[in-house]
C-alpha positions in Angstrom: -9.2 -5.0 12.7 -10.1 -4.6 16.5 -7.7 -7.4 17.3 -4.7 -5.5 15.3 -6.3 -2.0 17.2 -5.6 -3.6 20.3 -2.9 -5.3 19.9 -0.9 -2.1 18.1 -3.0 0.2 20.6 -3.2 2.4 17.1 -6.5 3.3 16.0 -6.8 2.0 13.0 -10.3 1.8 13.0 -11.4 5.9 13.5 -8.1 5.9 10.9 -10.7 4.0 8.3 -13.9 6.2 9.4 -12.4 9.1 8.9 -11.2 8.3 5.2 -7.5 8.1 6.1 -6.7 4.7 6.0 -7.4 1.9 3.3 -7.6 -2.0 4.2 -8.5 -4.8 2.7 -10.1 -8.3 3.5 -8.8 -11.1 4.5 -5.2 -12.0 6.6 -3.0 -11.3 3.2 -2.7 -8.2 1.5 -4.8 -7.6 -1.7 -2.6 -6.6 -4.2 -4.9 -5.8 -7.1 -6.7 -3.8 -4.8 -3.4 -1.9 -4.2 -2.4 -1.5 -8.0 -6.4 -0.4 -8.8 -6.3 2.2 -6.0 -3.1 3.6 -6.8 -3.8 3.9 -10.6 -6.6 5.5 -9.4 -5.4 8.1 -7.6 -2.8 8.5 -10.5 -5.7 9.9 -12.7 -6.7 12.8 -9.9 -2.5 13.8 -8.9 0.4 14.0 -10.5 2.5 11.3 -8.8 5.9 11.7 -9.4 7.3 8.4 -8.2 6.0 5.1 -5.5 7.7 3.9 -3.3 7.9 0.4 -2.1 9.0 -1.7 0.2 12.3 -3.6 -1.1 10.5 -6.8 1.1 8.2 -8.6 -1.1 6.6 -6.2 -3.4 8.8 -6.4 -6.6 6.4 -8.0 -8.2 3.7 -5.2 -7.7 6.4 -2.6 -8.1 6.9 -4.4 -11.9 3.0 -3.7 -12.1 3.0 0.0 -11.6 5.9 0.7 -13.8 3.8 -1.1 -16.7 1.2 1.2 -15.6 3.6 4.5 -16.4 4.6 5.3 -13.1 7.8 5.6 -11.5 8.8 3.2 -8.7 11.7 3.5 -5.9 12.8 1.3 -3.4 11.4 2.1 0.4 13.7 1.6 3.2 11.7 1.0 6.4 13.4 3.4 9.5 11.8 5.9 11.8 14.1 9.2 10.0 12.5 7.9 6.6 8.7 7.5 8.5 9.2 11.3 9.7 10.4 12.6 6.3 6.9 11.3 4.6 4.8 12.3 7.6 6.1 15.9 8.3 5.9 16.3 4.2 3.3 19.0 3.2 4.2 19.7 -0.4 0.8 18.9 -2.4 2.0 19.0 -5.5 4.3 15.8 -4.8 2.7 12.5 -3.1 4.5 9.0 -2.4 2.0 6.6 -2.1 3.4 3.6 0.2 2.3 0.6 1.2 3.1 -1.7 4.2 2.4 -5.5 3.4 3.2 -6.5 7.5 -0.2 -4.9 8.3 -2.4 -5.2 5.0 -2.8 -1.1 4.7 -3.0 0.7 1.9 
């Protein structure tokens, strides 16, 4: 992680201390981890629908719908980055996931 922290100059790291950011081991992305933690959190909210990325995640998008959930394809662009971060409505979460840096 310190290589990614300096290399992104994003802190990642205090991100993960302070309960706000997810990763897993390892250089690919943990799937299973992803499903379990987002099945998880479907017991505690109400989660309306998941978004993914179209990129290489059809097959975990596949998983969540046999879970019950709805899933909707994720364009990645900076107007659809400020619509989730400035959205404060807690009755409706997007969980998303971004496979390029192995964060949940």
């Amino acid at each position: 992680m310190s290589q990614r922290v300096k290399r992104d100059s994003v802190p990642y790291d205090v991100w993960v201390k302070q309960g706000l950011l997810k990763t897993t081991e390892g250089n690919v992305v943990d799937y299973a981890f992803i499903e379990k933690f987002i099945d998880e959190l479907s017991t505690r909210y109400n989660i309306r629908e998941v978004a993914y990325d179209r990129w290489g995640a059809t097959q975990m998008s596949q998983n969540l719908e046999r879970l019950g959930l709805v899933v909707v394809p994720f364009g990645q662009n900076t107007s659809v980055y400020y619509r989730l971060a400035t959205c404060n409505n807690p009755h409706y979460i997007k969980v998303y996931w971004h496979s390029r840096f192995n964060i949940v």
